[in-house]
SELUMSE-312644 format. One record per atom (N, C-alpha, C): x, y, z; residue in one letter. Coordinates in steps of 0.02 Angstrom, whole numbers, plus 50000, padded with zeros to 5 digits. Each point is the difference from the previous one (the first is absolute). Layout:
XYZa ...
end
This chain:
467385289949268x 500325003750054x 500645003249974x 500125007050012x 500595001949988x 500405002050052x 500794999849982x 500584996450042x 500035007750001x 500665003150049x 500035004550018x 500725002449950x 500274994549970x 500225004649921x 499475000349926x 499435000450012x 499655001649952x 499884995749967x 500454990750022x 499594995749963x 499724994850034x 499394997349969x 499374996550006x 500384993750015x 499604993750035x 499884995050008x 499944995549933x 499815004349955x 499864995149935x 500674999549972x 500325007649995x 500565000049963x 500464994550045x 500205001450036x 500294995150069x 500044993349952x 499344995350000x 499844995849970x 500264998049928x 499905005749963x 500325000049914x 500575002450037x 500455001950016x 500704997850005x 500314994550005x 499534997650056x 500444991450022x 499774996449936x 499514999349995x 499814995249923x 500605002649953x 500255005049989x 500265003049954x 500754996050001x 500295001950081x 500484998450006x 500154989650009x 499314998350008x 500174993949988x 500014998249952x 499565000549944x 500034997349910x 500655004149979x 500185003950008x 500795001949978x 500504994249995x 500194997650081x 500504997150045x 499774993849949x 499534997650014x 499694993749946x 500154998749944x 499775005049960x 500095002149934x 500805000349975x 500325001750037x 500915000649993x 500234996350030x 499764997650047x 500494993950030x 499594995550034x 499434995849969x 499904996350021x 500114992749946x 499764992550044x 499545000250049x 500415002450085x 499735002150040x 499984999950066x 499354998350044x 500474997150068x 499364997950061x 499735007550033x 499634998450038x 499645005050029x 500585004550064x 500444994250013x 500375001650041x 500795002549975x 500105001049924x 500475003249968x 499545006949985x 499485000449994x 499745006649972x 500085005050043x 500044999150078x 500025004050040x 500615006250006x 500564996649984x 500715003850009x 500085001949940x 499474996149937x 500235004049920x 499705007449991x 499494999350059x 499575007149982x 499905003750058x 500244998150053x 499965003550051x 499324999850065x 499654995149968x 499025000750037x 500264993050067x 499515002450029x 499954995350052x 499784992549973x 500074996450037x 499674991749988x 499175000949987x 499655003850070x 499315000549991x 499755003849905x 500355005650023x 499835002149919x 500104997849948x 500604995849983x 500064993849957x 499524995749991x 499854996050040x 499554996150013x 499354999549975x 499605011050008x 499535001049970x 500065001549932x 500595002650003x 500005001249908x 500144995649959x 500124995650028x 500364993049946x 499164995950016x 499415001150045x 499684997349995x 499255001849932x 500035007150015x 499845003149946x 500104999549928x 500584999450000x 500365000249937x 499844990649968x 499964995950058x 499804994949977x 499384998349985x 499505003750037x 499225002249999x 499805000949925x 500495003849973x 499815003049939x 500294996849952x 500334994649985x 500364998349969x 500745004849961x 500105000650034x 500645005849972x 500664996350021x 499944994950069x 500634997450008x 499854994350022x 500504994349978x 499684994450006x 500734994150041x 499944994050017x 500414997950028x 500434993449949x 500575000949998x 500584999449977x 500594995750024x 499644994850025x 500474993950056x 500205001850095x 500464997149981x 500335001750057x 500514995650020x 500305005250064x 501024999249999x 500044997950080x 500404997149993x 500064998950082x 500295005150036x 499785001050081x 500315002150038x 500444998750066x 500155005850031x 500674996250040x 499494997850052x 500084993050021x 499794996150045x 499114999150030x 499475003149939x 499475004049977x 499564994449954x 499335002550006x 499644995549938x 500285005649947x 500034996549933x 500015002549921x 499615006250025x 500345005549951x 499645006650001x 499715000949920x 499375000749997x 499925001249935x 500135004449953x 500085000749937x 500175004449944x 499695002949975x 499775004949980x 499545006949984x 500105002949939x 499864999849952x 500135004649928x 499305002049976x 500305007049951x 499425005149996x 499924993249938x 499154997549973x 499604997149970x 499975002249925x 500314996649959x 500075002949919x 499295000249958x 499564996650039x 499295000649950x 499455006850037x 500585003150058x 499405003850022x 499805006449975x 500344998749942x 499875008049958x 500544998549922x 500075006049960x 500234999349945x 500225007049963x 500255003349962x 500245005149977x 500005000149940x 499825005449947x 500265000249945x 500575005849983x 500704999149963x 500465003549987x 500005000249932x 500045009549983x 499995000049922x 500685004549991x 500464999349942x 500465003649975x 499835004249940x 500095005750001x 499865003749915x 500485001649994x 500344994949968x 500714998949974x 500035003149931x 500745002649960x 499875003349938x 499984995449928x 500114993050036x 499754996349920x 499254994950034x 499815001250037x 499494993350027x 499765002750050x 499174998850032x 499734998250066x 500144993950027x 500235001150048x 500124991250049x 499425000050067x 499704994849994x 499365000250049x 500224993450036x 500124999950040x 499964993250062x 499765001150058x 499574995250028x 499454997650059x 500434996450027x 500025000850063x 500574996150066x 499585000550038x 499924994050050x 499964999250077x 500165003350046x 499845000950066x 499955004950051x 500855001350024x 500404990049962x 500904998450028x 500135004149914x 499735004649949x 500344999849955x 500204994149938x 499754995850015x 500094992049973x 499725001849933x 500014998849913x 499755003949956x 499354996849989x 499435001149996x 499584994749986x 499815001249942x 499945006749941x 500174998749924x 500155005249984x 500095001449921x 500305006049968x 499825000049934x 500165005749989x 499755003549912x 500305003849986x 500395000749933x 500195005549980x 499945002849921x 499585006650018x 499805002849948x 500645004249944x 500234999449951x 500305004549957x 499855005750000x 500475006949983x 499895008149982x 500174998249944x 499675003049958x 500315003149921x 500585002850011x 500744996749986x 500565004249996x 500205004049928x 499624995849952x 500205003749931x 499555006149969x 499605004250058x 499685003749977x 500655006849995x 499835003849938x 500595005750001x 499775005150044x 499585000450048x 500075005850032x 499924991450066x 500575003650051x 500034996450053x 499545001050071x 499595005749975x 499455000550041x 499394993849997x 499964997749959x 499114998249950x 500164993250036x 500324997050038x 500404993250019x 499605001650076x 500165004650010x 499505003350095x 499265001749990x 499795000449944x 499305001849990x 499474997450052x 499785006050039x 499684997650059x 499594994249988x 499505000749969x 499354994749978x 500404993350014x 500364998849967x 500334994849964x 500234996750067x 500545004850031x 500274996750079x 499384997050035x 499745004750000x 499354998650065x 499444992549963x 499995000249933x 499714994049991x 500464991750008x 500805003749981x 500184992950012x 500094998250095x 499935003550029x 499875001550069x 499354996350005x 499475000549990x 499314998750012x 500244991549980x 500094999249941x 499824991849991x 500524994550023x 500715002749999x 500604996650064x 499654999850058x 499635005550038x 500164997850039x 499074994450015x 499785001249966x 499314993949990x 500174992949975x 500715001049962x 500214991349972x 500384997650063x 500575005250054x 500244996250059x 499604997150038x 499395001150009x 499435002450051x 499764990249976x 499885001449961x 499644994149959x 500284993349976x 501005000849994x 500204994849994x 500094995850043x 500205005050078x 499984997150063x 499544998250043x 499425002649976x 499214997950022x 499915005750054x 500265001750029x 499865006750026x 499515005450007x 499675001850060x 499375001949984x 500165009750013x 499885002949969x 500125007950019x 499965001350062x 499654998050029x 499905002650074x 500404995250055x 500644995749993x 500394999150030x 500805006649981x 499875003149964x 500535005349996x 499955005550028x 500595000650020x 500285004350053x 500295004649968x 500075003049945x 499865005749969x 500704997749926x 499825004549958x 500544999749943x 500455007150008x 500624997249989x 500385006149995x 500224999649911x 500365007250007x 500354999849923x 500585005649998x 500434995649969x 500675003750001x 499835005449927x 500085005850003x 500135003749918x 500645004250006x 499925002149925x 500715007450007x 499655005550020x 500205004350023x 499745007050005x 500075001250085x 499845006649997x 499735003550081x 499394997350015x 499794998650064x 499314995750008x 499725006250058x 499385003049970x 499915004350060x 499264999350033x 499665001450036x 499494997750041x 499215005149990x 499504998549983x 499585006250010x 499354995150023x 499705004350051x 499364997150030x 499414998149948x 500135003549932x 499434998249939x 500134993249984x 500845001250001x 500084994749939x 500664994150004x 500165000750075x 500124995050034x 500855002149953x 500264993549974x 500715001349971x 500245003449929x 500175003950001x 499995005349948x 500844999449950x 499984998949957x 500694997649974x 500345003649968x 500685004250012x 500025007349936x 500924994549979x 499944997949942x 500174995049963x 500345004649951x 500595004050001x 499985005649938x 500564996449964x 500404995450023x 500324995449942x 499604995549953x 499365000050036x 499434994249933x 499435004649986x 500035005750016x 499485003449954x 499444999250069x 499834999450055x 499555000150030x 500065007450075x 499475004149979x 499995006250035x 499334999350026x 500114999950052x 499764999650067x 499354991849984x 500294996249997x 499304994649976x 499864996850057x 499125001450026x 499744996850036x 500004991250016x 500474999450002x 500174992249999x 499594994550034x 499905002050061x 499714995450053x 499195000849972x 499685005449999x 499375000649969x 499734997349935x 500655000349952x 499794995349931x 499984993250028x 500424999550043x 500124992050019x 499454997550033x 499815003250041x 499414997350028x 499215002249990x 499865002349937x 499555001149928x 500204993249964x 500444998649984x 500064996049939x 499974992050038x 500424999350068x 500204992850026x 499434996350031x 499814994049995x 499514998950032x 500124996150061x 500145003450043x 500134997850061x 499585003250065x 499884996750065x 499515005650040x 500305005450016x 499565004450009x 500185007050016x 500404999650072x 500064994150026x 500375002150085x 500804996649989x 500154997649946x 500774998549989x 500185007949948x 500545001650051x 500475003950017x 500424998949934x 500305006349946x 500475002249977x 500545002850029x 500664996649989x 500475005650025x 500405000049968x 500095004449952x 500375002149926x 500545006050046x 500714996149947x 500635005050035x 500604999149924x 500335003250035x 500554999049951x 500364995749975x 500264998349950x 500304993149993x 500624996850027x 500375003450030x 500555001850025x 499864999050074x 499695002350024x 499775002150072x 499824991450022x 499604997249938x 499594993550035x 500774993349972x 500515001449975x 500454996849959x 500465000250083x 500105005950043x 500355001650037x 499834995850093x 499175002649964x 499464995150078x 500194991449984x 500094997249947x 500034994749993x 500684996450022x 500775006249985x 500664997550011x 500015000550071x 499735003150035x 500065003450048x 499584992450062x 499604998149974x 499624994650039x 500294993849983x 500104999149933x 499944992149990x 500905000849961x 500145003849981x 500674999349951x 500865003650052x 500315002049956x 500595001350010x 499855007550066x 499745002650002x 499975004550050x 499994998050080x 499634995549997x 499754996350061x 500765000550066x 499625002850037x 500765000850077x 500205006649991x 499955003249933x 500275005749997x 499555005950024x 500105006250027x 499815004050050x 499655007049962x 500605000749927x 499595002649932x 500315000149940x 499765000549958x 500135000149942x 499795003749944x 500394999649943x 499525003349932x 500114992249965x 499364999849961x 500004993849943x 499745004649950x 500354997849937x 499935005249934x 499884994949962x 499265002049958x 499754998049933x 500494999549947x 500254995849955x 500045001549930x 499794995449962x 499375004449958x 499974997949958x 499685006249920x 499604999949958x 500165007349951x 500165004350032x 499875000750071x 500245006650038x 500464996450059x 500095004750026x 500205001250077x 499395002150054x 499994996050044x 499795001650084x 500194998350057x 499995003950062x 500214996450055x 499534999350032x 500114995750072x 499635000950093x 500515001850023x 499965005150068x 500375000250033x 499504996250071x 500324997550050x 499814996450041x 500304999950080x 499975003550026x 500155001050075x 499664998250040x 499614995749996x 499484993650061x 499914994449958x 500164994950009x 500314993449970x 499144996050007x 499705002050030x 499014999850006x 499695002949952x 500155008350014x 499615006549952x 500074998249926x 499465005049971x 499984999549930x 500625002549948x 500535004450054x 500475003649941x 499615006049966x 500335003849952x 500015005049980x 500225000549922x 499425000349929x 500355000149954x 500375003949993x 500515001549958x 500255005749965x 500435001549928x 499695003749975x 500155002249947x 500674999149975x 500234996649998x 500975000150016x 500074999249928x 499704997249963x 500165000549911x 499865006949978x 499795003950011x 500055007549982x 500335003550038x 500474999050022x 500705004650032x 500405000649964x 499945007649978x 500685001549947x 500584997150006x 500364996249946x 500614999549994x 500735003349955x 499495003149958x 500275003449947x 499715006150008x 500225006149983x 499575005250006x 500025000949922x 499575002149979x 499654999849910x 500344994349971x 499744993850029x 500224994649975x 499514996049964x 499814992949987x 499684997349960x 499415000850022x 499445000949954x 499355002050025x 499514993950020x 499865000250063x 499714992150017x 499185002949988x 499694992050000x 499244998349976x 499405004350060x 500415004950047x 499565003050042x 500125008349979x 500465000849945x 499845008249978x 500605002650019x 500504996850050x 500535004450022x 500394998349977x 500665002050006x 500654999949972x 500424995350049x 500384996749985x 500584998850036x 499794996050067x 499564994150013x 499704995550037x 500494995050005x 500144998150060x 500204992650003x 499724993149951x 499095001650006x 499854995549946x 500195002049934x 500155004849976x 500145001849925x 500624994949980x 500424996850066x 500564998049977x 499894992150012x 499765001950066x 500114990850048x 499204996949990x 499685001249964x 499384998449996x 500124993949926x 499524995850007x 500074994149958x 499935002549927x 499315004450003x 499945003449909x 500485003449968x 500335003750080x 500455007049975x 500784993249958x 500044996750037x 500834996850007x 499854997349953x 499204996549956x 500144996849917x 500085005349957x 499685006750024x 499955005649960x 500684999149962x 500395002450077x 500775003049982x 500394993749965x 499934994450027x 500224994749953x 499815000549903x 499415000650012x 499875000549903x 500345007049976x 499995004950055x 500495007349960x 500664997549989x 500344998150049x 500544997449993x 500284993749941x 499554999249974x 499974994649926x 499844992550023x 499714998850076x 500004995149990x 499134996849986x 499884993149993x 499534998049947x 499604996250068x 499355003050031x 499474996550030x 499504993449974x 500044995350004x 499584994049972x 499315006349978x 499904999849935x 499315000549970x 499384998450021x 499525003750024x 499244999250044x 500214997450062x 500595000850022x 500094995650066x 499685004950053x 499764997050060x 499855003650053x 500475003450040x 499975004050059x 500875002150025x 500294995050026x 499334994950041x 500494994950032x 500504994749966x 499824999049928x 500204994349953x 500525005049983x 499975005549972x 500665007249980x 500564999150042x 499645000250058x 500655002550061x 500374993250015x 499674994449997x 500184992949980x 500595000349960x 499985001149935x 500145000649957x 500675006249980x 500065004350032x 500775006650016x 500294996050047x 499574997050041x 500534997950044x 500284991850010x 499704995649926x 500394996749987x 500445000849940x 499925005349976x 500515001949955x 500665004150042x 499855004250058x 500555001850025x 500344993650026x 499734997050035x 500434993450045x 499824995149967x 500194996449941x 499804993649956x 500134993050038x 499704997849993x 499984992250039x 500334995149980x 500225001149924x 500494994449956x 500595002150026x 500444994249985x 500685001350032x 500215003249917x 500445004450011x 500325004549957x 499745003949926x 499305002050041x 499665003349971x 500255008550031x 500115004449953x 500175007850000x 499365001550026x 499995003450065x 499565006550018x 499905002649953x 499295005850012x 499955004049941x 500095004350050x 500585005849977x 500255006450032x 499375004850006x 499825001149966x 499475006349988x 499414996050102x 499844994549984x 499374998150047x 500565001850062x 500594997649997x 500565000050079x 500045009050006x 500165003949973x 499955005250003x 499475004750008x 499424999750008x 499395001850012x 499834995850084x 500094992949998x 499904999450069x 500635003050050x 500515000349986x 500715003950035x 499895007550038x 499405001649937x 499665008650015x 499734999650040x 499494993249987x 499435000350071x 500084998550054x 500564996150021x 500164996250046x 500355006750032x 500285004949993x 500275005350027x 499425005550019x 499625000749950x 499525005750030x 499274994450054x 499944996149997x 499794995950052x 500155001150093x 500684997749953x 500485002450064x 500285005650042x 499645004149933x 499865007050034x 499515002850039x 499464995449979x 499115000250029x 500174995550057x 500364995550015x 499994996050065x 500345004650027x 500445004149995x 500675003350036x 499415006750027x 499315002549983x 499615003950030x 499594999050042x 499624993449986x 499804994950046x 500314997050051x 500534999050029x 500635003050029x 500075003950062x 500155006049957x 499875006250044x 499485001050027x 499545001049966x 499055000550003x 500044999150082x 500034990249989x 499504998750055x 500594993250038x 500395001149968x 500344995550047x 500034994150018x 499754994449950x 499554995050041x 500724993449998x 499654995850037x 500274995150005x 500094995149939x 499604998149970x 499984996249941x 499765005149936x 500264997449935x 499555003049944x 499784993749949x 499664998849970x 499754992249998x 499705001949919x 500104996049967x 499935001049916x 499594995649973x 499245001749967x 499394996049997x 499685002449922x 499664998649983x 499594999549929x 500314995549954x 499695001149943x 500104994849943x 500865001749978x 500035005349965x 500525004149993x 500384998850063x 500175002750054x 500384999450047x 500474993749997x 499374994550015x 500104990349991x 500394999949949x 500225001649930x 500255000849952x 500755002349989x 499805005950017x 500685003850021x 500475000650062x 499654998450038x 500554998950051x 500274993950016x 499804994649972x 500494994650011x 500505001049944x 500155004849967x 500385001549950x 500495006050028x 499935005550034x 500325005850032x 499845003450057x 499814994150050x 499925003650062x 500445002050006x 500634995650024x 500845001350026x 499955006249977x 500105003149927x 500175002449983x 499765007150017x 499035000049992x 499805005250055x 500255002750048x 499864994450033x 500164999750064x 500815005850016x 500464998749958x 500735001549999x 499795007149994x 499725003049955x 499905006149990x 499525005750036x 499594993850035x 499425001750052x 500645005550062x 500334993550042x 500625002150040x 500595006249998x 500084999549924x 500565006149993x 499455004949987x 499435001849969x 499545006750010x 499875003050069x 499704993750035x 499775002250054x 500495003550062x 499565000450052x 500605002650066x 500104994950026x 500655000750028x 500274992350017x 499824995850068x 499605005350054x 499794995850063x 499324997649984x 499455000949961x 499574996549984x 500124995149945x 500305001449949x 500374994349944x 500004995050043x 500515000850054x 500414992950018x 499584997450044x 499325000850014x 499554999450045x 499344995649950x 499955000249940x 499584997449962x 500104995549986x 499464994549999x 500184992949953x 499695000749935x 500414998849922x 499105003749945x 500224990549978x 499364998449985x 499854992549992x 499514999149949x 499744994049971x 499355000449980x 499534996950010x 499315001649988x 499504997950048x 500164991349991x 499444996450024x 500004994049989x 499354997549993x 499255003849974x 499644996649998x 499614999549924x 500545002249956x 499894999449934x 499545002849982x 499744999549906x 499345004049987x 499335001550033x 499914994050040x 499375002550025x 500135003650078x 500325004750016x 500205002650038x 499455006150025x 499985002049959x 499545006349984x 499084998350008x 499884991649991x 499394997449983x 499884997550086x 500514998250012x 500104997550091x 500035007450044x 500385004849973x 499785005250038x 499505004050010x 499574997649931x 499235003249987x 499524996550046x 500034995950025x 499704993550031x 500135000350077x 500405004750014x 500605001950078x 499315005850014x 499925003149955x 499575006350031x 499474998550020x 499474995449989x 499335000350033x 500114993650046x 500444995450003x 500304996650064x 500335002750070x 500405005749961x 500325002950057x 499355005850048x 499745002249949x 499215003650047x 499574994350038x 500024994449973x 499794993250022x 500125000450069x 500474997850016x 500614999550060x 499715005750040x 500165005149976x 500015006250037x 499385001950034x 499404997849981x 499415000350018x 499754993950052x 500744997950020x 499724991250032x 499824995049982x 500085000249924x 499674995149969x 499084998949987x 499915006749999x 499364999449976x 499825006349952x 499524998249937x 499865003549956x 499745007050021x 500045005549952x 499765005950022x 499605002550009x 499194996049980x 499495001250009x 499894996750071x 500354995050033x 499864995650059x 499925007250059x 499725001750025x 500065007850066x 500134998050058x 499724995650022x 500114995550049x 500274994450019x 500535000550067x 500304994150000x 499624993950021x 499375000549992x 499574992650005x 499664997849934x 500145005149928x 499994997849957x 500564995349973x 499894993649951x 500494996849983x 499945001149914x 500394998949980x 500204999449919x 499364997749957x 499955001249954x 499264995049988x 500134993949949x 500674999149973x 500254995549992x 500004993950057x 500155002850074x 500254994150041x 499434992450010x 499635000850009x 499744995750003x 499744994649940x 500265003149942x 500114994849936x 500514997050006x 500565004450037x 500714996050013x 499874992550050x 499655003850045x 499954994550051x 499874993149981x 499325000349956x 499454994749961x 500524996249957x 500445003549969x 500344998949947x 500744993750058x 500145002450043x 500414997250043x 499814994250026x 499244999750026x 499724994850028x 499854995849965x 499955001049905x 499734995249967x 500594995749967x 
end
């Protein structure tokens, strides 16, 4: 039946489900009789959707609290075995593959190496190569946790690049810092992965899913919006103005800072990453005379400048050359936050990747200081810039946010389900599995 704003009875239905596994999901456990004022539904409609939802195994009961002068009201939380996720990172020294529970809980992980010592820094992205260590991560998570494919609720994957959409070929990746122009991503992936054809890819930016993750579970959380910026060989941001929504990558490491300035790894001149980017800042460190650990990776490198700038022995000499190269960056940083800023105004700016984790417990302040005097001063004094808090696998948890959060959004039922009298086809293994 349709309503006389154009929506159906069903949708009706996938809202309240929607809006109750949310309320759950973020703040539970709750009774049946807290859910009402968290989400706005009547008692009757509660009642049915929390009965449903228990029908199917999706939410299950969780004690219970006393009430005022009342029998015990029972406790309600969304059910951690009633589904599962896989989150992948195509990070620039490693694939990180982890399988979590429906609460995020990790249930295992793998992580594959890139060739960092190849001399052309493309041959490290070599499609084949990604997409196979893709195929067998994510068959060893699958397998260490016992996990059967057809309890997943789809895999996401964080990468670098623009992520764009085509009805052939599903997620399309134009990657022009790693050498990848226009690569059918989602289609190799699901050619090569052996998983059923009805779990869902949802491949995005790395940044974007680094930002979904601060934004839900980390330092963003309460805040109204934000940008969270990548660093690591490069620069990326999210910008984020629905503290729910997916955010918005953006390109923010290729915003001129120099005009015919150092030539960054995407062809242009004068990039924020040419300077503030992890490869660019050992670059300029070894021009500058200073000495990178031999075959080291960037993360062990950047380790490594920046315990030579700030030495850990007591009355051990800095090495000037490493303090003077981060002094540079820490200002033109602060020049890229001081646009970000203006841009968009946000409430928080929140500092995440490998690189980031690294460097900014070393010169946020100091950012930060230079962020303020660039910018204009009624949004400056309006920003909090912080850093994230959910460490490396940030990006692997936000990959894992995307086919959960469509989860949710659909009421909690898969995308092939059409009908709301279809149930999951997982659920009733849950059930068996509960009763035994």
């Amino acid at each position: 039946m349709t309503m006389r704003n154009g929506r159906t009875v069903r949708d009706l239905r996938r809202e309240n489900r929607t809006a109750v596994l949310q309320r759950l999901y973020f703040d539970g456990p709750l009774s049946r009789f807290s859910l009402g004022p968290a989400t706005g539904l009547s008692s009757g409609s509660i009642s049915n959707v929390v009965a449903e939802l228990v029908a199917e195994g999706l939410v299950e009961e969780a004690g219970s609290v006393d009430s005022a002068g009342g029998r015990p009201r029972t406790l309600l939380r969304v059910s951690p075995d009633s589904g599962c996720m896989i989150g992948v990172d195509v990070g620039e020294t490693r694939i990180r593959i982890e399988l979590f529970d429906l609460t995020l809980t990790e249930l295992a992980r793998t992580e594959r190496p890139l060739a960092v010592d190849s001399p052309n820094p493309h041959d490290r992205y070599e499609v084949r190569v990604v997409v196979g260590h893709l195929r067998e991560g994510i068959a060893e998570v699958l397998r260490t946790a016992d996990v059967p494919a057809e309890r997943l609720l789809g895999v996401g994957v964080g990468v670098p690049g623009i992520v764009a959409r085509t009805p052939e070929d599903g997620a399309v990746v134009h990657g022009q810092t790693i050498g990848w122009d226009a690569v059918p991503f989602e289609r190799l992936l699901r050619a090569a992965v052996d998983l059923p054809e009805t779990v869902p890819y949802w491949i995005d930016n790395g940044a974007k899913t680094l930002g979904q993750a601060e934004m839900w579970f980390g330092a963003g959380r309460g805040a109204r919006s934000a940008v969270v910026v990548l660093f690591g060989s490069g620069v990326g941001a999210c910008v984020v103005t629905d503290p729910m929504g997916p955010g918005r990558a953006i390109e923010w490491g290729h915003l001129t800072v120099r005009v015919r300035g150092r030539r960054c790894r995407c062809g242009a001149q004068g990039c924020l990453e040419a300077y503030a980017g992890a490869e660019a800042l050992l670059e300029r460190w070894r021009e500058a005379g200073g000495v990178p650990p031999a075959g080291a990776d960037e993360e062990t490198a950047l380790t490594a400048m920046l315990a030579a700038a700030y030495p850990a022995e007591p009355g051990t000499e800095p090495d000037a050359t490493a303090l003077a190269v981060l002094a540079e960056t820490a200002e033109y940083l602060g020049a890229g936050f001081a646009d970000l800023i203006n841009l968009f105004q946000p409430e928080r700016i929140l500092v995440g990747g490998w690189a980031g984790l690294q460097l900014g417990t070393r010169f946020l302040t100091t950012v930060s200081g230079y962020a303020k005097e660039y910018a204009l001063t009624y949004p400056a004094a309006r920003v909090v810039i912080d850093m994230g808090t959910l460490g490396p696998d940030a990006v692997t948890v936000g990959a894992a946010i995307l086919p959960l959060a469509d989860f949710f959004g659909r009421g909690g039922r898969r995308a092939e389900a059409e009908t709301v009298e279809e149930q999951p086809a997982w659920a009733s293994t849950v059930r068996e599995r509960k009763a035994h």
